[in-house]
PyMOL Python script that loads the backbone (N, CA, C, O; Angstrom):
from pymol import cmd

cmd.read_pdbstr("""\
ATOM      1  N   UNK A   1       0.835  -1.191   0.000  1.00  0.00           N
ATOM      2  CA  UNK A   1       0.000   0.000   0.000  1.00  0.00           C
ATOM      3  C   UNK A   1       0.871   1.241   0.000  1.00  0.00           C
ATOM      4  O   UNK A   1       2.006   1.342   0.465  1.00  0.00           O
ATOM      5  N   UNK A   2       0.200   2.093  -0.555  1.00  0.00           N
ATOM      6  CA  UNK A   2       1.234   3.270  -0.964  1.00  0.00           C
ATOM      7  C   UNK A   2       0.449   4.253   0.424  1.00  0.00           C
ATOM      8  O   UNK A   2      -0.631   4.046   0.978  1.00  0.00           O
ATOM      9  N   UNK A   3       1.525   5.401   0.689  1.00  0.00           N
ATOM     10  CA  UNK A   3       1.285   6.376   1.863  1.00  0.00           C
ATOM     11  C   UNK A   3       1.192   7.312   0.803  1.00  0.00           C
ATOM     12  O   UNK A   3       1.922   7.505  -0.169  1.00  0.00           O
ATOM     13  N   UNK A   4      -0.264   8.069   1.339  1.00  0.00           N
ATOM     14  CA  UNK A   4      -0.703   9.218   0.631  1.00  0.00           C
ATOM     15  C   UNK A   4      -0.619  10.658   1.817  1.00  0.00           C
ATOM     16  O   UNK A   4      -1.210  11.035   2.829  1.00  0.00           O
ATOM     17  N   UNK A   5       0.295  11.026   1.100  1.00  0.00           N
ATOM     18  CA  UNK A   5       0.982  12.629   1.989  1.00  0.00           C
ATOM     19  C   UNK A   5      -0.526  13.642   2.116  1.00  0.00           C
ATOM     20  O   UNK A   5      -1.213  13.893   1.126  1.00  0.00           O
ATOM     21  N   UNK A   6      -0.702  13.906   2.863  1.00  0.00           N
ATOM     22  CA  UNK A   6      -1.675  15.153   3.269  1.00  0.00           C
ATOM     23  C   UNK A   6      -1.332  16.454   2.237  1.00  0.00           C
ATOM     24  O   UNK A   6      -0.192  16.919   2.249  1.00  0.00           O
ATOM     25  N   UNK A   7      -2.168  16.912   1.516  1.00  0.00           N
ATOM     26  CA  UNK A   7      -2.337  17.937   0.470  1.00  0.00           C
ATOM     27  C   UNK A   7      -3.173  18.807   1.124  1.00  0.00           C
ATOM     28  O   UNK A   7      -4.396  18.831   0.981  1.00  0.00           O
ATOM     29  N   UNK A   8      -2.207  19.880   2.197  1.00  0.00           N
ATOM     30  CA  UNK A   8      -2.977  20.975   2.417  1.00  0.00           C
ATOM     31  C   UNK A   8      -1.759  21.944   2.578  1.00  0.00           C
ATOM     32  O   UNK A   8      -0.611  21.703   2.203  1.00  0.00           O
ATOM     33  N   UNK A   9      -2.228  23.155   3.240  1.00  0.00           N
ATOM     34  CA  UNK A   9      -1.016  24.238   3.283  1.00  0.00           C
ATOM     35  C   UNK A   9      -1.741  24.777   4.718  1.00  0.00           C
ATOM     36  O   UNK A   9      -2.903  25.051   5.020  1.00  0.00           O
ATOM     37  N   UNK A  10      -0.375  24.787   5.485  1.00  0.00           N
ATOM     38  CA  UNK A  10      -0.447  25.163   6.879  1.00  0.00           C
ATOM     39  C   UNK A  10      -0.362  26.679   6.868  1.00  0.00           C
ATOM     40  O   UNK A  10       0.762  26.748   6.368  1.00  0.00           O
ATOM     41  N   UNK A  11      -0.738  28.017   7.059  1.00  0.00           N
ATOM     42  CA  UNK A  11      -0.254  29.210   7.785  1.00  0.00           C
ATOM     43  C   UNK A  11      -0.757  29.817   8.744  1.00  0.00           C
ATOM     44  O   UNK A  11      -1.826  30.335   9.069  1.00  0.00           O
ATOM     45  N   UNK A  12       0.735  29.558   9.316  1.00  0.00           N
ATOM     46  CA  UNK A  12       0.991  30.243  10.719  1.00  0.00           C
ATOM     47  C   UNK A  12       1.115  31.505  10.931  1.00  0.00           C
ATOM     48  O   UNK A  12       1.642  32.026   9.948  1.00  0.00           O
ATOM     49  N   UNK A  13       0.821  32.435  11.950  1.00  0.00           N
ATOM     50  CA  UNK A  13       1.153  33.522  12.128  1.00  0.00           C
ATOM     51  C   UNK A  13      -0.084  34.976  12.510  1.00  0.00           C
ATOM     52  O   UNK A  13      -0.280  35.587  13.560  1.00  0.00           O
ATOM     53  N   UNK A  14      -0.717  35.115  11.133  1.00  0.00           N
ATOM     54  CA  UNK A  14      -1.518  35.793  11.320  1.00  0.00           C
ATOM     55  C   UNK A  14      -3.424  35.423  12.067  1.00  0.00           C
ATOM     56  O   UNK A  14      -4.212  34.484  11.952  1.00  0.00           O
ATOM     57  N   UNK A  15      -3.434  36.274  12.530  1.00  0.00           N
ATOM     58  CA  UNK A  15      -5.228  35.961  13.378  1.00  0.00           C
ATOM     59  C   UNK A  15      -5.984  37.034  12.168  1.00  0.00           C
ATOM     60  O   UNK A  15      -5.450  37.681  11.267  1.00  0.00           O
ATOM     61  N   UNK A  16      -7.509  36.910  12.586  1.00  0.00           N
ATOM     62  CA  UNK A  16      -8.107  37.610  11.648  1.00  0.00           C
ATOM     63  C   UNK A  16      -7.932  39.257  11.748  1.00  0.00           C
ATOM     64  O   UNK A  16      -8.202  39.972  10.783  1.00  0.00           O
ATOM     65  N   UNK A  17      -7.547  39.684  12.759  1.00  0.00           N
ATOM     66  CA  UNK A  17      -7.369  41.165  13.182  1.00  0.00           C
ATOM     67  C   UNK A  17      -6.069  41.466  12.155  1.00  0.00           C
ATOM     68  O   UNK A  17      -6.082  42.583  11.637  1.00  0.00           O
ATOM     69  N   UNK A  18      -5.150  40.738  11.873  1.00  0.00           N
ATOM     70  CA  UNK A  18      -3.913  41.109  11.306  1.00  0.00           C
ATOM     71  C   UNK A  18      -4.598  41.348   9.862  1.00  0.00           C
ATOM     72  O   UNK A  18      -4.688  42.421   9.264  1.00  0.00           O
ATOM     73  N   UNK A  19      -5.133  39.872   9.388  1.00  0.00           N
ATOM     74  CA  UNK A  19      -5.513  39.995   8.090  1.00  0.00           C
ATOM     75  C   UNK A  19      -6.136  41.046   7.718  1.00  0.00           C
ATOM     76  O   UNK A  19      -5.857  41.595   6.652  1.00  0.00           O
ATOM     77  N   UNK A  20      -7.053  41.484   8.512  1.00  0.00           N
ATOM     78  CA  UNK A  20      -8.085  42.498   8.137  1.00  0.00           C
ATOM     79  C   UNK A  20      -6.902  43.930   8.164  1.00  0.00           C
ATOM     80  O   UNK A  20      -7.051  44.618   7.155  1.00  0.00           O
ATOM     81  N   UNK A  21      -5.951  44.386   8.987  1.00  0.00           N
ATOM     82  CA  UNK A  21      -5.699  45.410   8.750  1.00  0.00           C
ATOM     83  C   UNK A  21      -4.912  45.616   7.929  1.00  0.00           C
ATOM     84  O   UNK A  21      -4.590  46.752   7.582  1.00  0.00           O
ATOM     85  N   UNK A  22      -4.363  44.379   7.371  1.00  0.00           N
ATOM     86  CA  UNK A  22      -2.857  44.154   6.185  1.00  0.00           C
ATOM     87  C   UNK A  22      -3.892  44.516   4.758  1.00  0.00           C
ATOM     88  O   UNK A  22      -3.495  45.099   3.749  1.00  0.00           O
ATOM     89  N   UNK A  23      -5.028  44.098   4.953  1.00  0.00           N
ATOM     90  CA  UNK A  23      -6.158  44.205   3.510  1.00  0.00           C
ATOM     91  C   UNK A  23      -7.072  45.667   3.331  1.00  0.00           C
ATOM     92  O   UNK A  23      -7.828  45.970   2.408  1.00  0.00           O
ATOM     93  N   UNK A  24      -6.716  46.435   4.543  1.00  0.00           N
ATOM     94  CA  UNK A  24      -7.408  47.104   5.007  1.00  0.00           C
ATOM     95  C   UNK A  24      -8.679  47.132   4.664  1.00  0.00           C
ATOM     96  O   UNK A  24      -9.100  47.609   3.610  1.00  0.00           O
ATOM     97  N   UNK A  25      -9.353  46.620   5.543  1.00  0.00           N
ATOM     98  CA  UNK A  25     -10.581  45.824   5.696  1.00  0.00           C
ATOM     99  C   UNK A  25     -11.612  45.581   6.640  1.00  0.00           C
ATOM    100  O   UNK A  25     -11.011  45.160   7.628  1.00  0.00           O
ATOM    101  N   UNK A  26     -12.834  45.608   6.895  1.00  0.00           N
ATOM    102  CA  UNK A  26     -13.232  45.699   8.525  1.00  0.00           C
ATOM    103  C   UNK A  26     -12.999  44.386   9.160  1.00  0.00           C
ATOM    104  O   UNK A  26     -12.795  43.491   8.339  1.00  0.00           O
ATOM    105  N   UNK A  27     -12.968  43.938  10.720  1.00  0.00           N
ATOM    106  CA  UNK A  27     -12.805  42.681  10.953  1.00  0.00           C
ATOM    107  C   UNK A  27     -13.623  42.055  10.625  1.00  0.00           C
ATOM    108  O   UNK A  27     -13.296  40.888  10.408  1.00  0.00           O
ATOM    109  N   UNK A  28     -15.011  42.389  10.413  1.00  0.00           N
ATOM    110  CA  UNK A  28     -16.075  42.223  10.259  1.00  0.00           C
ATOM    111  C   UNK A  28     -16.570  40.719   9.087  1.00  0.00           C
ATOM    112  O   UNK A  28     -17.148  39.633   9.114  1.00  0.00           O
ATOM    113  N   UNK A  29     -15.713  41.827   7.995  1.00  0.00           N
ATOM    114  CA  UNK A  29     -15.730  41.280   6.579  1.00  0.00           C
ATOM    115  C   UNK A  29     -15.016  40.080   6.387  1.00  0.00           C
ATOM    116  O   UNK A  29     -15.513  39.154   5.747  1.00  0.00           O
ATOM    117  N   UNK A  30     -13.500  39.997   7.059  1.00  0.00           N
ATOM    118  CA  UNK A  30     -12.399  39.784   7.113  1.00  0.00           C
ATOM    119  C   UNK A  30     -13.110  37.976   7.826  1.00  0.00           C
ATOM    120  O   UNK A  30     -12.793  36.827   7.517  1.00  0.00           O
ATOM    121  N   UNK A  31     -13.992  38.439   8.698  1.00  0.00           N
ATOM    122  CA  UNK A  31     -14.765  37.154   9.883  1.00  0.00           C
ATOM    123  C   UNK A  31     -15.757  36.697   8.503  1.00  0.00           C
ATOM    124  O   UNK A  31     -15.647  35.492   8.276  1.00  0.00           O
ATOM    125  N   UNK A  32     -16.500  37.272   7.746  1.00  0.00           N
ATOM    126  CA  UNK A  32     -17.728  36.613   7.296  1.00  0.00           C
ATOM    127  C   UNK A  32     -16.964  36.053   5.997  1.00  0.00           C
ATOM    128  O   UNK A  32     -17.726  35.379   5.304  1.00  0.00           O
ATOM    129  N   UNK A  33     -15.836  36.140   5.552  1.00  0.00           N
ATOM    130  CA  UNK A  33     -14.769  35.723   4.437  1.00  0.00           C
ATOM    131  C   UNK A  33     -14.413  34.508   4.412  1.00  0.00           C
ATOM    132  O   UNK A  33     -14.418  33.824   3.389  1.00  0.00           O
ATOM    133  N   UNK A  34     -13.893  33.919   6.101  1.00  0.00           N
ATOM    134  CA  UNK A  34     -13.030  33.102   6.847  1.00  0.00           C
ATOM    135  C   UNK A  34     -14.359  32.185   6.795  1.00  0.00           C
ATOM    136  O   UNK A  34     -14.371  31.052   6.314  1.00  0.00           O
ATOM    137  N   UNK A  35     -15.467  32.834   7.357  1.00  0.00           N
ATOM    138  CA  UNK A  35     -17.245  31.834   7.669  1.00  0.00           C
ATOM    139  C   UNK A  35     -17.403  31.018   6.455  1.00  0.00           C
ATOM    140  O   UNK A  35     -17.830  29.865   6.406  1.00  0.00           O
ATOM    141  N   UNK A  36     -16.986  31.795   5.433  1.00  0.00           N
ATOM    142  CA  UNK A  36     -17.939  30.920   4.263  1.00  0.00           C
ATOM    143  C   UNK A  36     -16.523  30.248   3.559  1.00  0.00           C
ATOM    144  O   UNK A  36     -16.874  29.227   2.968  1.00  0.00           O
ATOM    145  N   UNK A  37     -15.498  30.399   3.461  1.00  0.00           N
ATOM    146  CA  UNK A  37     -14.104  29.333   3.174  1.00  0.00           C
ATOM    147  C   UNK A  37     -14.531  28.181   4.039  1.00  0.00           C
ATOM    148  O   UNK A  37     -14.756  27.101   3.491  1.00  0.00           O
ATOM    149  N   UNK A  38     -14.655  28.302   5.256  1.00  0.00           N
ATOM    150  CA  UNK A  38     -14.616  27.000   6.310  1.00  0.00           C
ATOM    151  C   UNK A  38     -15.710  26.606   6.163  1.00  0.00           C
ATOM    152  O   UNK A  38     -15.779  25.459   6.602  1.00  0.00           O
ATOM    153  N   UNK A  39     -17.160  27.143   5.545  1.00  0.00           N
ATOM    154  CA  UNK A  39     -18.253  26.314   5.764  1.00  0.00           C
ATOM    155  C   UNK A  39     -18.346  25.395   3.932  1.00  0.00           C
ATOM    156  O   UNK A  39     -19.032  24.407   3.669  1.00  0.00           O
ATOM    157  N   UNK A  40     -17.671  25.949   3.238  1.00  0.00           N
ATOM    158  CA  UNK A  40     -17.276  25.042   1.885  1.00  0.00           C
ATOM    159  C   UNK A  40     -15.906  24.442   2.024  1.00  0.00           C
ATOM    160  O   UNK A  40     -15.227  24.237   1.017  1.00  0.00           O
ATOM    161  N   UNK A  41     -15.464  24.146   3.249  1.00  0.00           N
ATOM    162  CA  UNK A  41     -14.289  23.125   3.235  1.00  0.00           C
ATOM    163  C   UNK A  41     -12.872  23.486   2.910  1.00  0.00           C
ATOM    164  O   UNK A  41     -11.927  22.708   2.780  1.00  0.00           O
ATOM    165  N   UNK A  42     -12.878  25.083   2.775  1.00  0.00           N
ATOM    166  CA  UNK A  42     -11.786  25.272   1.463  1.00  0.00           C
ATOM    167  C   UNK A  42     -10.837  25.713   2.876  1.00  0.00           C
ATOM    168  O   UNK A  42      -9.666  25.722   2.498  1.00  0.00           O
ATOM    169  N   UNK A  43     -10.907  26.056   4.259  1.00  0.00           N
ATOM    170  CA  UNK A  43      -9.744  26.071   5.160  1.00  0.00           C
ATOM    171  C   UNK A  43     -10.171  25.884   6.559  1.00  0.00           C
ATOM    172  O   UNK A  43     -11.395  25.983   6.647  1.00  0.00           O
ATOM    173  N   UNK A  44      -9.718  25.700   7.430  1.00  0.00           N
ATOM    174  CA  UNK A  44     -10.141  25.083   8.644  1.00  0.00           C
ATOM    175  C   UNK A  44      -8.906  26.139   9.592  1.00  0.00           C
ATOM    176  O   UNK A  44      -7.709  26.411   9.503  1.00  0.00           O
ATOM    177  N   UNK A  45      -9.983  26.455  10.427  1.00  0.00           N
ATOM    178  CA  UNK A  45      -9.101  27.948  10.989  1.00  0.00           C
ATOM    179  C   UNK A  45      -9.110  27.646  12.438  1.00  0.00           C
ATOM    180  O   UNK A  45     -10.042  27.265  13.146  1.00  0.00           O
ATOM    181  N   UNK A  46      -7.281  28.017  12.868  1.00  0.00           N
ATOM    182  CA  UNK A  46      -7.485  27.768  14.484  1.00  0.00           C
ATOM    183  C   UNK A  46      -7.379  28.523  14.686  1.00  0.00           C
ATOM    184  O   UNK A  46      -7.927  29.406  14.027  1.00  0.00           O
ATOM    185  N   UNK A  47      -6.390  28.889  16.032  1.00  0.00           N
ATOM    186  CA  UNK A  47      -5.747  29.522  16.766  1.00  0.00           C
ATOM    187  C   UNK A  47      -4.607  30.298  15.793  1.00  0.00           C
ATOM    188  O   UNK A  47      -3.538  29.723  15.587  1.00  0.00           O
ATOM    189  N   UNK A  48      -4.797  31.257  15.366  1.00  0.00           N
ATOM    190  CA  UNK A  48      -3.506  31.435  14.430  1.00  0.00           C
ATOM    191  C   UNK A  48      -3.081  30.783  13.653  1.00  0.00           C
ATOM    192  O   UNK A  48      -1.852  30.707  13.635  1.00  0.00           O
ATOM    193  N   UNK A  49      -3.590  30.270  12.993  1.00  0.00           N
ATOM    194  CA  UNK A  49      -3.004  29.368  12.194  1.00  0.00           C
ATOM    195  C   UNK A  49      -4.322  28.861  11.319  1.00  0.00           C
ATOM    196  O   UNK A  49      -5.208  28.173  11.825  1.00  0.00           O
ATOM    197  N   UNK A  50      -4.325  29.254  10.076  1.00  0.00           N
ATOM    198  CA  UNK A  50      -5.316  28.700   8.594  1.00  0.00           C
ATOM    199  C   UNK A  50      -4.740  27.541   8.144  1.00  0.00           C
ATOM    200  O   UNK A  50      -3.516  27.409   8.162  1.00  0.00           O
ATOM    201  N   UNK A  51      -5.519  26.634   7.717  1.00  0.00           N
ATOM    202  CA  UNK A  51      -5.064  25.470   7.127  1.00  0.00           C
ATOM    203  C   UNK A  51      -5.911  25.098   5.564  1.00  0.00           C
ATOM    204  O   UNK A  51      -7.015  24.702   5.192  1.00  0.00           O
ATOM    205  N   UNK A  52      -5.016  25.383   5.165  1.00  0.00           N
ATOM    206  CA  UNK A  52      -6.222  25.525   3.315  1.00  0.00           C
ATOM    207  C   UNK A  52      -5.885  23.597   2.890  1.00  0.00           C
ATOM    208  O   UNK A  52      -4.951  22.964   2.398  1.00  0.00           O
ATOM    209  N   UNK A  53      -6.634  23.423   3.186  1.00  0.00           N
ATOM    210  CA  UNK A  53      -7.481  21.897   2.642  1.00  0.00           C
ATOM    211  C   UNK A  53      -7.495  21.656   1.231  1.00  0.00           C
ATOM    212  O   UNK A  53      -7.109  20.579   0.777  1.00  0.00           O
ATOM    213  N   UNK A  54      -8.095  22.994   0.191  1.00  0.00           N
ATOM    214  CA  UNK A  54      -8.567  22.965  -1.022  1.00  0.00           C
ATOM    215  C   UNK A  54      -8.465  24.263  -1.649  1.00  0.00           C
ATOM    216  O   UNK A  54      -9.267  25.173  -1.860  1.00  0.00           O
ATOM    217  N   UNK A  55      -6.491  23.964  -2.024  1.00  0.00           N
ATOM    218  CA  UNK A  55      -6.165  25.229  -2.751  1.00  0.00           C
ATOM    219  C   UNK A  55      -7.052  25.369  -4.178  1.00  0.00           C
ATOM    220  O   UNK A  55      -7.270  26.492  -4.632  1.00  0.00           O
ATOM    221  N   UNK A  56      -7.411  24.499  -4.667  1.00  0.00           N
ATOM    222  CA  UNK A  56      -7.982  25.062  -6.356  1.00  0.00           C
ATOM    223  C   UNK A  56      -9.221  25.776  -5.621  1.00  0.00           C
ATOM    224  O   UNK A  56      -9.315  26.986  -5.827  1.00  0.00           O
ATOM    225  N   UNK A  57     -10.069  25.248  -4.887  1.00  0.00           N
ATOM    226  CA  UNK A  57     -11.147  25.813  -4.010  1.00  0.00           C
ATOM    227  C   UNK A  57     -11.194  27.176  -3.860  1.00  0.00           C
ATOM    228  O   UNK A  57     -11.942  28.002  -4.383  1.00  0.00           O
ATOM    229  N   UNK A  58      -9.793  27.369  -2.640  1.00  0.00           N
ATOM    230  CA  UNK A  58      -9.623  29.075  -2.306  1.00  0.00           C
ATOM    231  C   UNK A  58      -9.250  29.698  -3.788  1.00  0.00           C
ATOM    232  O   UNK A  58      -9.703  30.827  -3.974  1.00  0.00           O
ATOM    233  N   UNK A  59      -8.494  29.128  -4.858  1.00  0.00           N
ATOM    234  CA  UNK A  59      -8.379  29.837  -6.268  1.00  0.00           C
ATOM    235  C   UNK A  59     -10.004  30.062  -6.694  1.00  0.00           C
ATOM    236  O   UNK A  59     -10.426  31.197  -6.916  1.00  0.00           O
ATOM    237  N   UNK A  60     -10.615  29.219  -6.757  1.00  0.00           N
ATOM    238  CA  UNK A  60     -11.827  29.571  -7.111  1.00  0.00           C
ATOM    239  C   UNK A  60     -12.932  30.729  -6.719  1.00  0.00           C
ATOM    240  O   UNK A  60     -13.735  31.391  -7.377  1.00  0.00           O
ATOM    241  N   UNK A  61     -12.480  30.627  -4.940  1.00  0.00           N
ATOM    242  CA  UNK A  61     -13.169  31.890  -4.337  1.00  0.00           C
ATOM    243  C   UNK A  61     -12.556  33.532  -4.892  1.00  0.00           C
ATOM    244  O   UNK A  61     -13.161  34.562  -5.190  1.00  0.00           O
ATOM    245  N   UNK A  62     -10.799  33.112  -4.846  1.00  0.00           N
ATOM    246  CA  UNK A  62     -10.439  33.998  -5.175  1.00  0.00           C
ATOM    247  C   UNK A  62     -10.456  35.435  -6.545  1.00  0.00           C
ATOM    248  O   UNK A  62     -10.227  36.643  -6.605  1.00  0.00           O
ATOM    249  N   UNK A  63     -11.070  33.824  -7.839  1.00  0.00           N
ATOM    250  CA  UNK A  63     -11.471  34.272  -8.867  1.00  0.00           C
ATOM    251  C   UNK A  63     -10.626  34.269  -9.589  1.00  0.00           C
ATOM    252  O   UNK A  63     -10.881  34.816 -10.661  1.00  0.00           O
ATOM    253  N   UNK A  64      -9.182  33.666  -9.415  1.00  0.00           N
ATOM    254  CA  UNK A  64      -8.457  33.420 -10.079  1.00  0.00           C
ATOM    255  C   UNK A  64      -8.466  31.805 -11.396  1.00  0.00           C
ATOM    256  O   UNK A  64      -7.513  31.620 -12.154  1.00  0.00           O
TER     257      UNK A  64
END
""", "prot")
cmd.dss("prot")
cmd.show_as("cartoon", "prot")
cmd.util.cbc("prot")
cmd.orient("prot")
């Protein structure tokens, strides 16, 4: 049986307060952005730290 490596992307560092002021942005927006990525699967958000699950996904939100 073959080992299948986990296909996601870890980042560390920023909370939503950072994001929002680096985008200049309300937190607001910055919170209802993060709501609907995690409620379509596309990142799973802790403590500091985003975990994108489904980069073509977030490309897709992104509109790229």
């Amino acid at each position: 049986m073959g080992c299948a490596w986990p296909r996601y992307t870890v980042i560390t560092g920023p909370g939503q307060k950072d994001i929002a002021a680096a985008l200049q942005l309300a937190v607001s927006t910055t919170e209802n952005a993060l709501r609907t990525l995690r409620y379509h699967g596309v990142i799973e958000a802790r403590y500091r730290q985003f975990v994108v699950r489904d980069v073509d996904g977030l490309r897709h939100f992104a509109g790229v």
